[in-house]
DSSP file (Angstrom, degrees, kcal/mol; ACC not computed):
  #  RESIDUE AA STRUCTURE BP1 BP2  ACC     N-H-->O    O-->H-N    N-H-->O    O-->H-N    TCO  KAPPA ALPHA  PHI   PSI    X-CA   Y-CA   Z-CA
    1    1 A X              0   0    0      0, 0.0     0, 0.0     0, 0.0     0, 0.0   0.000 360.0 360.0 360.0 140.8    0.0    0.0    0.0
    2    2 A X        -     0   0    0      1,-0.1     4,-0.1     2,-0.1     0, 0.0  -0.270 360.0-137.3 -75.3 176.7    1.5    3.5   -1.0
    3    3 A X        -     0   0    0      2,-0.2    -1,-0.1     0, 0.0     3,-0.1  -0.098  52.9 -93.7-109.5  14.0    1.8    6.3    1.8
    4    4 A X  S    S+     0   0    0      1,-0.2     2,-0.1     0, 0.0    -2,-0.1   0.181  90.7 125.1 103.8 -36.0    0.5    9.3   -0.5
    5    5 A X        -     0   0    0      1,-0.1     2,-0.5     0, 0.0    -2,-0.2  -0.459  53.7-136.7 -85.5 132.1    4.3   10.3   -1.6
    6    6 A X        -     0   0    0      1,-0.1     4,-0.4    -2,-0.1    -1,-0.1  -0.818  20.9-104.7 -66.6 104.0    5.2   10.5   -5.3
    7    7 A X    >   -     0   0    0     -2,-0.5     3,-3.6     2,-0.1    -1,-0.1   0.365  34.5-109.4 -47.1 166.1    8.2    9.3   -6.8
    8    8 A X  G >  S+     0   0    0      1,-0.3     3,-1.7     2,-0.1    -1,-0.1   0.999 113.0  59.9 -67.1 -57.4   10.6   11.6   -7.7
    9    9 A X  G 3  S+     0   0    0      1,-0.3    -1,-0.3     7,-0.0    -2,-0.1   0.573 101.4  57.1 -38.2  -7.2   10.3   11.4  -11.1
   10   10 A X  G <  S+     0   0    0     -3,-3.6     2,-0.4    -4,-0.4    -1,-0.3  -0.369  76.8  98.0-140.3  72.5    6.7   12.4  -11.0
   11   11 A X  S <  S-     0   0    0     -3,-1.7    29,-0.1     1,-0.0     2,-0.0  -0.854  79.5-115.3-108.9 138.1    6.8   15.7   -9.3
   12   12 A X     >  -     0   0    0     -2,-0.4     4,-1.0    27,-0.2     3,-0.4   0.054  36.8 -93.1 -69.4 170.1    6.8   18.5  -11.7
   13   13 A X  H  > S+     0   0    0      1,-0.3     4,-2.0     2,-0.2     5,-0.2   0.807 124.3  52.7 -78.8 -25.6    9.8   20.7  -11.8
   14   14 A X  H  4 S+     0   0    0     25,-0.2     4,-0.3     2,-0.2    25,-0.3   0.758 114.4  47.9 -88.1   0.1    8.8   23.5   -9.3
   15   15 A X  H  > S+     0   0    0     -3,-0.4     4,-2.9    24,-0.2    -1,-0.2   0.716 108.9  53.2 -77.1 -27.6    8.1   20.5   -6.8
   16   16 A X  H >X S+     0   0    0     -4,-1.0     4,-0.7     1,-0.2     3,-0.6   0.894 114.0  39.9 -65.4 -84.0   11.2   19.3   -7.7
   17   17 A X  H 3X S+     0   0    0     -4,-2.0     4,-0.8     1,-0.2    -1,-0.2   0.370 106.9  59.4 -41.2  -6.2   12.8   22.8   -6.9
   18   18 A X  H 3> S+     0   0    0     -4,-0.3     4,-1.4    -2,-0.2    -1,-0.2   0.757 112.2  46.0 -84.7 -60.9   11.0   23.5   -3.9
   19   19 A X  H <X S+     0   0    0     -4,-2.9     4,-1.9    -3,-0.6    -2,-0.2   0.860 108.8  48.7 -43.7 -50.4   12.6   20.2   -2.8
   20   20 A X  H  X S+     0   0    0     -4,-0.7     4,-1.7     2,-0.2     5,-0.5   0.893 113.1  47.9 -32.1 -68.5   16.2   20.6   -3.9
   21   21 A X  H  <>S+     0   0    0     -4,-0.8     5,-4.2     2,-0.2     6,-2.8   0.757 105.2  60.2 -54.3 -14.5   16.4   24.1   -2.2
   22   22 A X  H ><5S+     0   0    0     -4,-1.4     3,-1.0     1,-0.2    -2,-0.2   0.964 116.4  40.1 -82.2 -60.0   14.5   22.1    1.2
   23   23 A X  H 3<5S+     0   0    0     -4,-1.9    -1,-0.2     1,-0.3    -2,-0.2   0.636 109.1  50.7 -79.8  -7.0   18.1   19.9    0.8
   24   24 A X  T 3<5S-     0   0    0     -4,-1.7    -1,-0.3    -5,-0.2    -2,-0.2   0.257 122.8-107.1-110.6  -8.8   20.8   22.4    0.1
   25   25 A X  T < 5S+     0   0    0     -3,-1.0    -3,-0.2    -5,-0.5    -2,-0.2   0.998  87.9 119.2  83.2  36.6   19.1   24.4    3.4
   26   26 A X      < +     0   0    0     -5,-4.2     2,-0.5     1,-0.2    -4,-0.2   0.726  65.9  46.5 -75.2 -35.7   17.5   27.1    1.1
   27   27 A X  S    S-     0   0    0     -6,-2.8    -1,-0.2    -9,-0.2     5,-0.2  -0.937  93.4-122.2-135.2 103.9   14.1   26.6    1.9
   28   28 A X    >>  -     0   0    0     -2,-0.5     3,-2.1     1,-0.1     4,-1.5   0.169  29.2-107.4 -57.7 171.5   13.3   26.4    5.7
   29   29 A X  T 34 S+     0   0    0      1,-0.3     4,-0.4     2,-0.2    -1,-0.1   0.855 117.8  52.0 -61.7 -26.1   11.3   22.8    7.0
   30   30 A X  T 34 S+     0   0    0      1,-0.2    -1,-0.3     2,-0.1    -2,-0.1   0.179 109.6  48.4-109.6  34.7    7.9   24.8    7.5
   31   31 A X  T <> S+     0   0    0     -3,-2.1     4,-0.6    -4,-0.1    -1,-0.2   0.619  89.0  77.4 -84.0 -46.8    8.0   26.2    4.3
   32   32 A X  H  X S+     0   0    0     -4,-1.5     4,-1.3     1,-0.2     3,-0.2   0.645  95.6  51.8 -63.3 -43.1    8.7   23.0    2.2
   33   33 A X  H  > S+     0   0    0     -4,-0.4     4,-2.4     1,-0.2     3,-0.4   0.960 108.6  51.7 -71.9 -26.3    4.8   21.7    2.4
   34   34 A X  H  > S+     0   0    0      1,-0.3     4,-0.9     2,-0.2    -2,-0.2   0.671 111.9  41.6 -68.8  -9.5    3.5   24.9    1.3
   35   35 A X  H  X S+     0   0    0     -4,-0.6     4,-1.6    -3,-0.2    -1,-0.3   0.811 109.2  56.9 -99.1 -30.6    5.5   25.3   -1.7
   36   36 A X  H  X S+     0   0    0     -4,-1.3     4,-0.6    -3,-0.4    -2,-0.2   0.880 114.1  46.5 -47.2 -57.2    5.1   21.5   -2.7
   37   37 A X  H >X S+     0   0    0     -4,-2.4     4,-2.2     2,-0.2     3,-1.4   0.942 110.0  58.3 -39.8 -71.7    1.1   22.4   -2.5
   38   38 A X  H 3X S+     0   0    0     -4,-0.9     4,-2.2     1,-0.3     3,-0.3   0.857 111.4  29.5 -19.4 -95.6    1.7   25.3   -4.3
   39   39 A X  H 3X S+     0   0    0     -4,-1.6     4,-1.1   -25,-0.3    -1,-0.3   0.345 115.6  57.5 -96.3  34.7    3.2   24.1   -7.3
   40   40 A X  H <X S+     0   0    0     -3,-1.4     4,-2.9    -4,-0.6    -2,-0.3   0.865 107.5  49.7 -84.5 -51.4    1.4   20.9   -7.4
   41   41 A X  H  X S+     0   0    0     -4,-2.2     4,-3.1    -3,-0.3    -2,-0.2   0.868 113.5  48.7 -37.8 -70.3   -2.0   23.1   -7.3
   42   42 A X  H >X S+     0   0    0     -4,-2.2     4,-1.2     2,-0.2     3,-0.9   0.894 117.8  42.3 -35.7 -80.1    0.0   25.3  -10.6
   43   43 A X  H 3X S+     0   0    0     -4,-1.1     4,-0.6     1,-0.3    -2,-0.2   0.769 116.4  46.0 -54.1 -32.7    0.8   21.6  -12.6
   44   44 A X  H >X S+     0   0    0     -4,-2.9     4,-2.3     1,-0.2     3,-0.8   0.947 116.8  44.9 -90.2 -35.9   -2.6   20.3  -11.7
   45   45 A X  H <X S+     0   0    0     -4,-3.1     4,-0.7    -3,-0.9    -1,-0.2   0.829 114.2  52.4 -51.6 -33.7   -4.3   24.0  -13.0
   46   46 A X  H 3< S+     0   0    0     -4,-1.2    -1,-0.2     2,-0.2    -2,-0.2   0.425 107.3  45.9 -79.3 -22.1   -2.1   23.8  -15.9
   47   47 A X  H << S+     0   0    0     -3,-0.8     3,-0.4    -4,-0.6     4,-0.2   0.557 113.2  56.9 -76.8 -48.1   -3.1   20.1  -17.0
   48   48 A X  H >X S+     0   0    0     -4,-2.3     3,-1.6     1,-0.2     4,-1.2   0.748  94.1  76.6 -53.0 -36.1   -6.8   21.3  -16.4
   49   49 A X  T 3< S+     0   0    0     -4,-0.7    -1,-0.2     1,-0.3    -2,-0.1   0.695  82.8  46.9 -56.0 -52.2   -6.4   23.9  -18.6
   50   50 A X  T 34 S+     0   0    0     -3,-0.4    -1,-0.3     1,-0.2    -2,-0.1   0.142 110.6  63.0 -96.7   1.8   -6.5   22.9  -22.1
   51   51 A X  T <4 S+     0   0    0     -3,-1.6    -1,-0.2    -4,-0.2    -2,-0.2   0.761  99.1  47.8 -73.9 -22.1   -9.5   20.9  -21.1
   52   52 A X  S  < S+     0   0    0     -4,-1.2    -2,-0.2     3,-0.0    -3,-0.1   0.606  85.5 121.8 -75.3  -2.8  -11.8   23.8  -20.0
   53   53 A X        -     0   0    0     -4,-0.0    -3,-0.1     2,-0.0     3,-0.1  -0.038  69.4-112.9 -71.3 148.9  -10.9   25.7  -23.3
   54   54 A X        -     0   0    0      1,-0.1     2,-0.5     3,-0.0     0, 0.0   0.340  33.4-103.9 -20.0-170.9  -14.0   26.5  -25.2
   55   55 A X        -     0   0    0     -3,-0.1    -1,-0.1     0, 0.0     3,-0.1  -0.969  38.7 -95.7-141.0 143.1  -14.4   24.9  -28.3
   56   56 A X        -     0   0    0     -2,-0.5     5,-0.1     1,-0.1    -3,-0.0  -0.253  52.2 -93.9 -62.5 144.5  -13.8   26.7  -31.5
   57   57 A X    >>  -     0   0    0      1,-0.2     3,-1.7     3,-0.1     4,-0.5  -0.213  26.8-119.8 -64.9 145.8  -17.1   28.1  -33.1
   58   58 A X  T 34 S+     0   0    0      1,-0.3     4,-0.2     2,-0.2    -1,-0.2   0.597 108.9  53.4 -44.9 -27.1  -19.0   26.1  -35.8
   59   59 A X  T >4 S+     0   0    0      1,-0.2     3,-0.8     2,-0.2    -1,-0.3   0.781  94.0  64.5 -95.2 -22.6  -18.5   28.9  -38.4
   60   60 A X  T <4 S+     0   0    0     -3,-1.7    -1,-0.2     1,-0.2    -2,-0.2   0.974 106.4  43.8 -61.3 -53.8  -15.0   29.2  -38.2
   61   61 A X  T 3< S+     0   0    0     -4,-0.5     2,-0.4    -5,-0.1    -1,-0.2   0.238  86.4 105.5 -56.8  -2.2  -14.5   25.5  -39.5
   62   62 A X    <   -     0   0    0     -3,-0.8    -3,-0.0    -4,-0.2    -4,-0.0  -0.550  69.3-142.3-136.4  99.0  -17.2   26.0  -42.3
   63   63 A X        -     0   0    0     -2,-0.4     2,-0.6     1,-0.0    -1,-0.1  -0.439   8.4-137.5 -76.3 177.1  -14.9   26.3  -45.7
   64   64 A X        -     0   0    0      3,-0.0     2,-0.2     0, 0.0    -1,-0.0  -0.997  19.4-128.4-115.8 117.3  -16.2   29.0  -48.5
   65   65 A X        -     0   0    0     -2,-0.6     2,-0.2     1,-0.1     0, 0.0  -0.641  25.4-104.2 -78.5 161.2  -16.0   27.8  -51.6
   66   66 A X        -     0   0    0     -2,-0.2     2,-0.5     1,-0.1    -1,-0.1  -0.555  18.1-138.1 -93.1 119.0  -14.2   29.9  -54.1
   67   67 A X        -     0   0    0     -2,-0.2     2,-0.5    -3,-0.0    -1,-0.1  -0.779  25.3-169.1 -72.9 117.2  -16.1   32.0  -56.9
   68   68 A X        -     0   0    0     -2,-0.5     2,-0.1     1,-0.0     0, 0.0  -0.785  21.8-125.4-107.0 144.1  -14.0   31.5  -60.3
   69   69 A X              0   0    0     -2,-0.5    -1,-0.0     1,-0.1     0, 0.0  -0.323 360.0 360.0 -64.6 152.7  -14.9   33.7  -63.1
   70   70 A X              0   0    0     -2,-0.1    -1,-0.1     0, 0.0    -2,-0.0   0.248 360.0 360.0-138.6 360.0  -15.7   31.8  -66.2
């Protein structure tokens, strides 16, 4: 059974860099979940995104055909 935590390899890069800085003693210990929240919250809006868009209107797709001179 997991415990919740994601391998490294699938946290997005600003989890990744919130972490990194947490081990090189950038980014104090009661900081590190709120920036892990953070930009999982960003990846997961950012995944979301390009479902919510609209969908392009019917007319735009709608060719014209060409009037040729005869």
């Amino acid at each position: 059974m997991s415990d919740g935590t994601a391998p490294v390899g699938r946290l997005s890069s600003g989890e990744q860099r919130a972490l990194a800085s947490f081990l090189a003693g950038r980014l104090p210990a009661g900081q590190l979940h709120a920036e892990l929240c953070r930009h999982r919250e960003a990846a997961l809006a950012a995944a979301v995104a390009p479902e919510m868009r609209e969908p392009a209107p019917a007319e735009a797709s709608i060719a014209v055909p060409a009037l040729h001179a005869a």
